[in-house]
N, C-alpha and C positions, 0 to 999 in steps of 0.2 A: 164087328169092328171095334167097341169097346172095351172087349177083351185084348185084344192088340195094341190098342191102345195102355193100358194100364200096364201091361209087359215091357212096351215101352221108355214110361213111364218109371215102372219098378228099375228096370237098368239103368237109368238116367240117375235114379237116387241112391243105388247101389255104388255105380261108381264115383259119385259124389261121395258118398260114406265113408269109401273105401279110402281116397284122396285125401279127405283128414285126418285122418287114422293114420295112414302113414307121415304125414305132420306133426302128430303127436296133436292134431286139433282138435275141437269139440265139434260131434258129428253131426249132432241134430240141432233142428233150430232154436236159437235161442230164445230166452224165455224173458218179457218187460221186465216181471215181477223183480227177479231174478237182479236185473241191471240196477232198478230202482232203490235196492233194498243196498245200495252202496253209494247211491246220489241222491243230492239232497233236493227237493219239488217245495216249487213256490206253489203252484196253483194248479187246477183240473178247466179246462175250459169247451165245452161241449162247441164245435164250429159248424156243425150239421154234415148236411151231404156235400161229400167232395166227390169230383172224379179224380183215383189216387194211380199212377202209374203202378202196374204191378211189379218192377223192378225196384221198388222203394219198401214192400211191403217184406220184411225180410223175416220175422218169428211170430211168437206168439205172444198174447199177452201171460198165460200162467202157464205150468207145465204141463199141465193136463195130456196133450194128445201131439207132445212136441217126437217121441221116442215115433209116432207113425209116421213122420217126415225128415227125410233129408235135410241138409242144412239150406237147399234149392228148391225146398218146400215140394222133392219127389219122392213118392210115397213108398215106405219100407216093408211093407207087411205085406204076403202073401196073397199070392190070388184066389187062395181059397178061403180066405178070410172073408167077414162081412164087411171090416173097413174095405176091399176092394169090391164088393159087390156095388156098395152103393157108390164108389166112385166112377164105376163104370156109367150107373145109371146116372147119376147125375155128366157124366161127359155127352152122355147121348143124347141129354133134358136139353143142356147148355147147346148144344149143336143144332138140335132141330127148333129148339124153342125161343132159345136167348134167357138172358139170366134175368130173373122175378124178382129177386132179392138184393138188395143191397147187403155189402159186407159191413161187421161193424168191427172197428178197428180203434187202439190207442198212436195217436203220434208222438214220438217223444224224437227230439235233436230229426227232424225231417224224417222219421222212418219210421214206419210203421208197425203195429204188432195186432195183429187176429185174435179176436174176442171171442164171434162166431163168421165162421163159413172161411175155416182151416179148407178144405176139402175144394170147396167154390174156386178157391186162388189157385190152390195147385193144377184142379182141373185148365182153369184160366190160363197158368204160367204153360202146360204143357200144350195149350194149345195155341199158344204164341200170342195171348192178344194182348195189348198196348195197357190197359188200364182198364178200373173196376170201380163202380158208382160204392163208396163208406161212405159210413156213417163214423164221423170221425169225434173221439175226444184228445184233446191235446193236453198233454202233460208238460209243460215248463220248467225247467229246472231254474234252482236259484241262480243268479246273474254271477258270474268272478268274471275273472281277469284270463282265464282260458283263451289261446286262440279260436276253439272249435265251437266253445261258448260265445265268444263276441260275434263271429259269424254265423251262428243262432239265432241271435237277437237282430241282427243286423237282417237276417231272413222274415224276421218275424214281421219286423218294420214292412219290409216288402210284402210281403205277402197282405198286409193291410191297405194295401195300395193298388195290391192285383189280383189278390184270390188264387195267385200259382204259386204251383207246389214241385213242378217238376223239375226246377231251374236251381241250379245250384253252385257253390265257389267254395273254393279252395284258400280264398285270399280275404282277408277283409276290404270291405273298400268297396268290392266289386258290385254288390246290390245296385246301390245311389249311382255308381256310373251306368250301369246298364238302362236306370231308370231317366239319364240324362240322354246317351246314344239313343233312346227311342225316341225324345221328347216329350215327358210325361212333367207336364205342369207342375211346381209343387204346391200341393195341398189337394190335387185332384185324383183321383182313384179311374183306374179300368171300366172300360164299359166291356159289354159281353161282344163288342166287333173286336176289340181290343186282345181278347184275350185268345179268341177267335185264330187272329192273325198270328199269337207268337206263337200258340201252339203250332200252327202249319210252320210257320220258319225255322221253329224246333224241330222237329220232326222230318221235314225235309235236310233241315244241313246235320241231325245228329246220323241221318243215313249215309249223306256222302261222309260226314267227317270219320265214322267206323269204318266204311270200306277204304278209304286210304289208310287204314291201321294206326287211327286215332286212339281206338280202345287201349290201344299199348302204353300208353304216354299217360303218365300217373298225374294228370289233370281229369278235372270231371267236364264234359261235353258243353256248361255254361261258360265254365273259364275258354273253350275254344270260340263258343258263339260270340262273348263278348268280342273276344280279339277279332274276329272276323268282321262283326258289326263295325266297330272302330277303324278299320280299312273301308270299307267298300259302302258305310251309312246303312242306317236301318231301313227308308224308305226303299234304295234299290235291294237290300238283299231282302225285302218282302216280295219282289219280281222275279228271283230268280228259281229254280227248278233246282231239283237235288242232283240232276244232271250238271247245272251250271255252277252250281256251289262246286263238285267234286273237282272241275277245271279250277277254278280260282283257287282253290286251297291249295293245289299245287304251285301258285305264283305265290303265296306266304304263309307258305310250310315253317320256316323259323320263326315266323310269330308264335306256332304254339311250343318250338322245342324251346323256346326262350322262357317259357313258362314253367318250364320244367328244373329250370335252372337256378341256382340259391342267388348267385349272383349275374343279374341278366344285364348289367349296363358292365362293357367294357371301357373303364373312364381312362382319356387322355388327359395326361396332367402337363404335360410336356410336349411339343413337335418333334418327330423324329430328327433322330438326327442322319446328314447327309452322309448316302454310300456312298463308297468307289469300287464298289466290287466290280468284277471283269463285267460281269452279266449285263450292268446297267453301263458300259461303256456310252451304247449308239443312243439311249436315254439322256446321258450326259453333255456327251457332244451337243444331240440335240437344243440341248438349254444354251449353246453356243454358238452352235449353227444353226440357228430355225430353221426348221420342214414346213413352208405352211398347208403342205397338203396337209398337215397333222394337226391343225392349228384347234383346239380347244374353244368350244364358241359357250359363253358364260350367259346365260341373264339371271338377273335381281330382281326380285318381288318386293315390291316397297306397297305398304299399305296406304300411304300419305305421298307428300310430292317432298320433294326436297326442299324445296322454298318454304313450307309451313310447320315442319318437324324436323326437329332437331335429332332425331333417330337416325328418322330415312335421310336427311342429309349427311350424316357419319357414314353409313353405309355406301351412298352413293361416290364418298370422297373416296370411301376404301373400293371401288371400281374402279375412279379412275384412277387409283394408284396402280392397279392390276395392268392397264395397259399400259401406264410406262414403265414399270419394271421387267414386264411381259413384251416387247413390241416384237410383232409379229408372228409371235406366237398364240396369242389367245385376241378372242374378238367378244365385245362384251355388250350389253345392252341392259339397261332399266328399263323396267315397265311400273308407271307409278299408277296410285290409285286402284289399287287391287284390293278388294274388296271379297275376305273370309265370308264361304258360305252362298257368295253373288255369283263373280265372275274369275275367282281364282281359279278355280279347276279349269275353265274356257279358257284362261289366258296363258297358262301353263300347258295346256295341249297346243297351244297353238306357236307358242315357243319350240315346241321339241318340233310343230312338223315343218319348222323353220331353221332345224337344223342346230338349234341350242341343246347343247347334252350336260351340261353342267348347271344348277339352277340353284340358285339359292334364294330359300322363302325367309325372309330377313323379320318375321316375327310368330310368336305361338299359336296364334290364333289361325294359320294357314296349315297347322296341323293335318285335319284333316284330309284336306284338297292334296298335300303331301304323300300323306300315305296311298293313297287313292292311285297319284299319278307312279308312286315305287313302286307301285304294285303291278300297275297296267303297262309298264316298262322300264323294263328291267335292265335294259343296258343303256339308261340314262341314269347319271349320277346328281342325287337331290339330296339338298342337305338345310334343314329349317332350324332359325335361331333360337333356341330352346335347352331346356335343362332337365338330367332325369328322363331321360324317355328310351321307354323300352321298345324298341320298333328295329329289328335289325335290318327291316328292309329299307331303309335311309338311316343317315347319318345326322347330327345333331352337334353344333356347337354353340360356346360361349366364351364368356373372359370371366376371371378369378376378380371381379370388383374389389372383392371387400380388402383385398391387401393395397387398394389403393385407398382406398378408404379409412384402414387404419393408418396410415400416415397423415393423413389429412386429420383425424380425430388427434391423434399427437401435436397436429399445430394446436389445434381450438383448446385443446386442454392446458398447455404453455402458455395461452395468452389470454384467456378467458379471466376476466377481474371479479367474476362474481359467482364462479365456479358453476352457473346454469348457462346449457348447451341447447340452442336447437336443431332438430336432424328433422326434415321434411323430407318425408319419402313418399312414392307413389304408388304400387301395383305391390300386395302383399304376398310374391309370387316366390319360387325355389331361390334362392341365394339370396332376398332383398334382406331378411333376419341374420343372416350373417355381414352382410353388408354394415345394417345399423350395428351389430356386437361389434364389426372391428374397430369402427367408429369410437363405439364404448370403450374398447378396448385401448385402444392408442391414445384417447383420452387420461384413461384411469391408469395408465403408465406413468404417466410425466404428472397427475395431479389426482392422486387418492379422492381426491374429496369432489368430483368433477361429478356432473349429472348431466344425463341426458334426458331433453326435452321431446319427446315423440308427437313428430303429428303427420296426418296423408294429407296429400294435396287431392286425391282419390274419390274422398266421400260425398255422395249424396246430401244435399240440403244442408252445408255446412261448407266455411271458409276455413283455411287452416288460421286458429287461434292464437298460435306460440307468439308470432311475430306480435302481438299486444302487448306480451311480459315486458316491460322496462329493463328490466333482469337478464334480458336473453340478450346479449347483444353480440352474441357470435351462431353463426346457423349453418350448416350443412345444407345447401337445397340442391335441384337437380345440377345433372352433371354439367347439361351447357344449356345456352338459350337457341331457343328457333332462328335459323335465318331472319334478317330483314326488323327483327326485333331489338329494340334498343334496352328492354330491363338487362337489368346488370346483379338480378336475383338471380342468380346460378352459382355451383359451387361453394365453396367455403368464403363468407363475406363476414364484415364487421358494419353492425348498423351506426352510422353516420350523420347522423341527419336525414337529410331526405335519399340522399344517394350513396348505396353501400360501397366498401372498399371490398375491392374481391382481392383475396388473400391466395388461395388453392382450387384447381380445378383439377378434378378429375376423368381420366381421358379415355376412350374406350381409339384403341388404334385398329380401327377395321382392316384398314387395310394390309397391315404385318398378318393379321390373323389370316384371312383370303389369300394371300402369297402364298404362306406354308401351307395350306390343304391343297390350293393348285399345284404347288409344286409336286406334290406325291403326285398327280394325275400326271403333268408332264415328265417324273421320271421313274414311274411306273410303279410304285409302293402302294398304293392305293391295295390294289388286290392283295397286295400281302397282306396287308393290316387285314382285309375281311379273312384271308387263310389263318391268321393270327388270334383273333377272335372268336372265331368258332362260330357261335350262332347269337352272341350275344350282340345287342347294340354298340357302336363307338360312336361315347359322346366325348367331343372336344373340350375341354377345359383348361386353357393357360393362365397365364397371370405374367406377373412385372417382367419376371426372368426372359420370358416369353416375346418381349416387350408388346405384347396384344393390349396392356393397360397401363396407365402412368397418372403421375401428378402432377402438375404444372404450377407452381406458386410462385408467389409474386418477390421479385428483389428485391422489395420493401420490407420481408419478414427481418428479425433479428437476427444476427448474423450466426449466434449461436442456434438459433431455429432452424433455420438452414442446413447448420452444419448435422443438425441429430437427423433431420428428413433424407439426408445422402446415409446417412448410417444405418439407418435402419431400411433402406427400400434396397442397401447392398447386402444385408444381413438378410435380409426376406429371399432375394434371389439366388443367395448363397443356399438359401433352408438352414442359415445356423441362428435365425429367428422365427418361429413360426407360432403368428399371431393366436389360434387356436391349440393354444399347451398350457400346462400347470393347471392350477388349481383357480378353476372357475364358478360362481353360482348363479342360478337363475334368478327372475326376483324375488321370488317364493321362499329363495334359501337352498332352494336345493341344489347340490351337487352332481355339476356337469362334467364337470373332470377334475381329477384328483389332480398332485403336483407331479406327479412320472408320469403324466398319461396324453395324449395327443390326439385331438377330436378327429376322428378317420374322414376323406374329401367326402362321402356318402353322407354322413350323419351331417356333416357340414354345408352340402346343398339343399338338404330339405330338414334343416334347423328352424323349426317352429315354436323356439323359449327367448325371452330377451334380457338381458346381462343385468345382475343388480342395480346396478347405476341406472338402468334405463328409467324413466318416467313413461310410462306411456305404455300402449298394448298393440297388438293386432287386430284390423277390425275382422269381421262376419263379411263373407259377401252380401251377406242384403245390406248392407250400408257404406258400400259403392254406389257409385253414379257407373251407368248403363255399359260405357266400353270400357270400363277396370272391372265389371264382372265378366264381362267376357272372357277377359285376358286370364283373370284369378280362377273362371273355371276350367281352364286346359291347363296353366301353369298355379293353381293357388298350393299356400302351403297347408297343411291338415287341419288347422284349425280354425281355417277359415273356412273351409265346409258345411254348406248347410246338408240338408238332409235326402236332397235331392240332386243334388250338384255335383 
């Protein structure tokens, strides 16, 4: 039977051989030494006995005995050879015996190279098994700026955490979240249930994920696990069967082609604008003549009540502007008090089996529960208030703040007497750093010499401090107050005495923005936009033009003040102003954009540098208070990342 075997065998690396060759490739396995002697090694670090999947173990360490293998590690030399004799017997050892020996092996960039027991693998690889007890030394290469390198080191991290080696990314980033999706504490390390479990849930979903012809799609098996993870949570896909993974993968299948894609957010910068084509005639009508057999039935997810947040009160206004612009067309409901993680997914199932197909989860932190519910059904349209997010199986909007915001920084910098500004911000999440630059921005337009004061209303064990400065007496703070609250700290104010003058308010118009996306559902554009797309995400993003956002200032300002804040929010929505252009620096000095050059909407939503003028920085999430970590960990910006988050 050995000998059949190695004939086998010898075919398998034959036409592996041969496959190169006509590539014009190198046909045998490559050689560590070889690699090394053109990259530069920090250190040698002996890690003991690993179990190493034998798919990772790809060459040799030196060239020694590389020309008797394939580049499949299948053996090339004759079966009358003594290299095949003893491969034979050693196949027949391993079969009836099991393997005695540990292999010893270098790892260098996650892959491994054969020191001793070349022979032992091949045998192994030919006989299909999963992985082989080395004895591993690790070779590191010096740190650069390489993507392939930073996702090296970013492994390395992880693997200090888990002891796994089989799990791998394509992307930076991807470790630390994966290590968040499971809940892995930070500063605490795997235990052996731990490691137990992923290997089964690996190993189970990389079975289903290859048989629906995952192997094709030039992602590796961890970049699909995460994404899968991320839908469906890691406690239930540790319950499910590679039979029940194969089902689900087909309900978000473009999660992983979206992976494959350079650019996987298809961003709306604009609402479509309205057809008249023949086709959408009885659509049209319809917005005329309501059908209410067809009527659109909406709910709201508000995490708070509308009486205590001034969020979820903005939102719920923009509901009920839905049914009067809407009447009889759409029927809509709030559900307050929803709680990410508790009972959002319960309350969201229990919406749809109430006949609500339209749902909107009005903050980031309902993520999860979101994807969960896009996934589990499919012909309900869900859409969560957030920025950046790659998920094509919902939808995603927001508003363009910060152009309202740099009109507002154009008041404070015009009347500001001591040329320092305070800007109180809260959650340091995708667009809040563009938000405070436009600020900066619109400032240092109308008064070069203008600063800005930076501080979170956010942090842990600490009050915001600005409002102390004597100096400061113009301030930026949040956009409006809570219902039922009488501070008159919100918006753009001038300190007063004991009671500020509010100057400019900045306005988030929910409900213009929930019109236009309802609209495409009642006249039927919805599906086009996903035919339009392809497989990438649409995330909504407007602004002034849009009227989704605005400024509201007080007819107290000076009258030439007034007159520049209509000039410039018609120039914004014209785009013959566009606050992120010219020639920009960070505080560092360095150069964000030259003078011809135009900060792209991408670079501009997950803008993590803050404008020279600023005073002030970005915090770490560990110096958040408990529900702005939260929020900063599914929406934060990159450098607020700790190491696990």
């Amino acid at each position: 039977m050995s000998y059949e075997n190695y004939c086998d065998a010898l075919k398998a690396g034959q036409k592996d051989y041969r496959a190169h060759l006509q590539k014009g490739d190198y046909p045998y396995l490559p050689a560590l030494d070889e690699i090394l002697s053109y990259t530069p090694v920090e250190y040698e670090l002996d890690i003991g006995l690993c179990e190493v999947p034998l798919e990772l173990i790809v060459g040799t360490r030196t060239r020694g005995r590389t020309n008797a293998f394939a580049s499949n590690f299948m053996p090339l030399l004759s079966t009358q050879s003594e290299f095949a004799g003893k491969w034979m017997r050693l196949c027949t050892s391993l079969q009836e015996e099991g393997l005695h020996d540990s292999v010893k092996v270098y790892e260098f960039m996650n892959r491994f190279y054969v020191l001793e027991g070349n022979k032992r693998v091949s045998v192994l690889k030919f006989l299909d098994a999963y992985s082989v007890p080395c004895s591993v030394i690790r070779v590191v290469p010096k740190h650069t700026d390489t993507k392939e390198n930073e996702i090296y080191f970013e492994f390395l991290d992880f693997y200090e955490v888990t002891r796994t080696n089989y799990i791998y990314f394509s992307e930076k980033g991807r470790f630390a979240k994966l290590l968040e999706q499971v809940g892995t504490p930070e500063g605490e390390k795997w235990t052996e249930d731990d490691r137990l479990e992923m290997s089964t849930v690996y190993i189970n979903f990389r079975k289903a994920f290859e048989s629906k012809g995952g192997g094709k799609l030039p992602i590796t098996v961890g970049d699909a696990l995460l994404a899968f993870i991320t839908v469906f949570g890691y406690q239930e896909t540790k319950q499910k069967t590679a039979q029940e993974m194969k089902k689900d993968l087909a309900k978000i299948w473009d999660e992983f082609l979206v992976l494959t894609e350079e650019q996987s957010i298809e961003l709306s910068m604009a609402p479509p604008e309205e057809s008249t084509s023949p086709a959408r005639y009885k659509n049209l009508l319809n917005l005329i003549i309501p059908d209410n057999s067809n009527k659109v039935k909406i709910a709201f997810l508000y995490e708070k009540t509308h009486r205590t947040s001034s969020w979820t009160y903005g939102h719920e206004l923009g509901r009920l502007y839905l049914e009067n612009i809407f009447p009889g067309q759409v029927e809509t409901k709030g559900f307050e008090n929803v709680a990410a993680g508790e009972n959002d997914l319960e309350i969201m199932e229990q919406a749809i089996a109430d006949g609500y197909n339209l749902l909107f989860a009005t903050t980031p932190v309902m993520m999860p529960a979101s994807l969960k519910i896009a996934a589990n059904y499919p012909d309900v349209k869900i859409l969560n208030c957030s920025l950046n997010t790659s998920h094509p199986t919902l939808r995603t909007y927001y508003a363009r703040m910060y152009e309202a915001k740099f009109l507002a920084g154009a008041i404070a910098g015009s009347m500001t007497p001591t040329n320092k500004i305070g800007y109180i911000a809260d959650y340091p999440i995708y667009s809040m750093a563009a938000s405070i630059n436009a600020f900066a921005l619109g400032a240092k337009m109308v008064n070069p010499n203008a600063k800005i004061h930076l501080d979170w209303s956010t942090l842990k064990n600490r009050s915001v401090s600005i409002t102390d400065d004597p100096e400061i007496n113009y301030i930026m703070d949040r956009d409006n107050t809570s219902p039922g609250k009488t501070s008159r700290r919100f918006g753009l104010y001038r300190i007063n005495g004991e009671t500020p003058d509010n100057l400019a308010m900045t306005t988030w118009h929910w409900g213009k923005l929930y019109e236009k996306i309802v609209r495409t559902v009642l006249n039927g554009t919805w599906k086009e936009d996903d035919a339009a797309s392809g497989s990438r995400a649409i995330n909504y993003w407007w602004g002034l033009s849009a009227g989704v956002v605005d400024l509201i200032y007080s007819q107290n300002l000076p009258q030439g003040t007034k007159r520049l804040v209509e000039l410039l929010r018609n120039n914004i929505c014209s785009e013959t102003l566009i606050p992120f252009s010219g020639e920009l620096y960070a505080q560092d000095g360095t150069v964000m954009s030259k003078p011809d050059q135009i900060i792209p909407p991408k670079e501009i939503i997950t803008m993590d540098w803050l404008m020279d003028n600023v005073v002030g920085s970005i915090p770490a999430i560990s110096d958040l208070n408990e529900e702005a970590q939260t929020v900063a960990k599914m929406q934060g910006l990159g450098k607020t990342q700790t190491p696990n988050a």
